[in-house]
C-alpha positions as CSV (number, residue, x, y, z in Angstrom):
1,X,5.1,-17.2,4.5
2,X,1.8,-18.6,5.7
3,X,1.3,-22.4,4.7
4,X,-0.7,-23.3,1.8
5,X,0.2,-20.2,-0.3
6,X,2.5,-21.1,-3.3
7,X,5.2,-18.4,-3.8
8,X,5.0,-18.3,-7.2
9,X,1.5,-18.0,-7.3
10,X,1.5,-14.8,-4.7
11,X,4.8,-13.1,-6.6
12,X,2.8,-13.4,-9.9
13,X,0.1,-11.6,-8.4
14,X,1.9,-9.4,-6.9
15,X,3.8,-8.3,-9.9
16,X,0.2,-8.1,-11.6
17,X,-1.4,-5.7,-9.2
18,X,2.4,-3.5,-9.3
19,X,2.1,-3.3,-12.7
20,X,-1.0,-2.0,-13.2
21,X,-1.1,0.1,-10.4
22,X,2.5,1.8,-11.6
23,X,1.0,2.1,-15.0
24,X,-2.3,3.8,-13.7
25,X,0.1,6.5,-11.9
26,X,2.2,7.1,-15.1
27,X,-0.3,7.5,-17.3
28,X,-1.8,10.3,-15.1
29,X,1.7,11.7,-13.5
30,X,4.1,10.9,-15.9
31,X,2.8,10.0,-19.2
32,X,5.7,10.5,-21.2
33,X,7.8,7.9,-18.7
34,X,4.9,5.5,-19.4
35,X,6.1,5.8,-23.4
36,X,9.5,4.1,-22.2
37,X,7.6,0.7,-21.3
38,X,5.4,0.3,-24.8
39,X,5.7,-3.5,-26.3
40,X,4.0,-4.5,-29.1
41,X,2.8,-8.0,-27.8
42,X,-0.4,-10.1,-27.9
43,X,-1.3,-9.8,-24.5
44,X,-0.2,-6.4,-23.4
45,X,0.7,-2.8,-24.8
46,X,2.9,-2.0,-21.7
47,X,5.8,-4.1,-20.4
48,X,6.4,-3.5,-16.1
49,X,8.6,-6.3,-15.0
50,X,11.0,-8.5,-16.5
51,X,8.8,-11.7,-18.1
52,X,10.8,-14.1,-15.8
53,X,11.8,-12.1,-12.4
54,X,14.8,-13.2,-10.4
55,X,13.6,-14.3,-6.7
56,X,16.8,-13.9,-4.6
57,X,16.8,-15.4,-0.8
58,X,17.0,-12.7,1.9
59,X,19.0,-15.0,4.0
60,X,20.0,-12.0,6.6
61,X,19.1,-8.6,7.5
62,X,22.2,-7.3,5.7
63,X,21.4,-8.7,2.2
64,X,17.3,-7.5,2.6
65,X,18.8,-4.1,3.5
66,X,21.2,-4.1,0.5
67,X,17.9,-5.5,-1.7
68,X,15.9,-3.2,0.2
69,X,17.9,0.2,-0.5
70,X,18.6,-0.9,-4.3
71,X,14.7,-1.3,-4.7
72,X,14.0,2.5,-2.8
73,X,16.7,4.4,-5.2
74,X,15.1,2.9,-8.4
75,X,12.7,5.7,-8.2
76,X,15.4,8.4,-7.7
77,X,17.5,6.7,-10.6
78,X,18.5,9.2,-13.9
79,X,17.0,7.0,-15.9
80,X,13.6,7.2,-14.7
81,X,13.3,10.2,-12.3
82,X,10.4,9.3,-11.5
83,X,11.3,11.6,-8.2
84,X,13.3,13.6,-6.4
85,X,13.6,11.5,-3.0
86,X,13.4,8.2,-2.2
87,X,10.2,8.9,-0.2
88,X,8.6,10.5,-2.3
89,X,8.0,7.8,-4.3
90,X,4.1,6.8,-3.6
91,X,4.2,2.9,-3.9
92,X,7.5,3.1,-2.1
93,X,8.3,1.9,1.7
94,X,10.6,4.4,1.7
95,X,8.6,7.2,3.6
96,X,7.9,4.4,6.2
97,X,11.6,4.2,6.3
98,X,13.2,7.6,6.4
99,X,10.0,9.2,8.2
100,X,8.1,6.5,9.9
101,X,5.0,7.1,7.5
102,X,2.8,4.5,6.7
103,X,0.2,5.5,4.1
104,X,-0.8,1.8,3.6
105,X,-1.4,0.7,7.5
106,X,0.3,-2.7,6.3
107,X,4.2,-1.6,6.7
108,X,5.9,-4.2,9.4
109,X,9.9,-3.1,9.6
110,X,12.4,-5.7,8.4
111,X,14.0,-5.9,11.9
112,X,10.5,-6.9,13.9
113,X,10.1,-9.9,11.2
């Protein structure tokens, strides 16, 4: 990570931007999936991530891959069926993955890190 950013600063954005960004598709693609993450709260009508996210170290290229492959079949999973493939997922690496398509142009391949 590049000095001077703070981790927890960049993974609470990141989680921000996710969540919104995954609600905006449900609510036009699958708006009875977005039904399952309704909270009655203060601050927010819809629920994304856990409140407190578990960070885990990726101390080798077998646990990212293990991380990696558990975060590509959430998609695919019977409880949200989001899809039918892994790379079919939009906001998934997945394509980049399984068919070397990067449809952000800021994909870099766990192996060349």
């Amino acid at each position: 990570m590049r000095e001077g950013i703070n981790p927890s600063h960049l993974q609470r954005d990141f989680l921000k931007y996710t969540a919104q960004q995954i609600r905006f598709d449900l609510k036009n693609n699958h708006p009875l999936v977005l039904e399952h993450f309704k909270v009655d709260l203060k601050d927010r009508s819809y629920q994304i991530w856990e409140n407190r996210p578990l960070s885990i170290p990726l101390w080798s290229q077998t646990v990212f891959k293990q991380k990696l492959d558990y975060i590509h079949k959430n998609p695919i999973q019977e409880k949200w069926k989001l899809v039918d493939t892994e790379e079919q997922y939009y906001y998934s690496s997945a394509k980049y993955y399984l068919l070397n398509e990067d449809d952000f142009g800021f994909i870099t391949h766990y192996k060349h890190i």
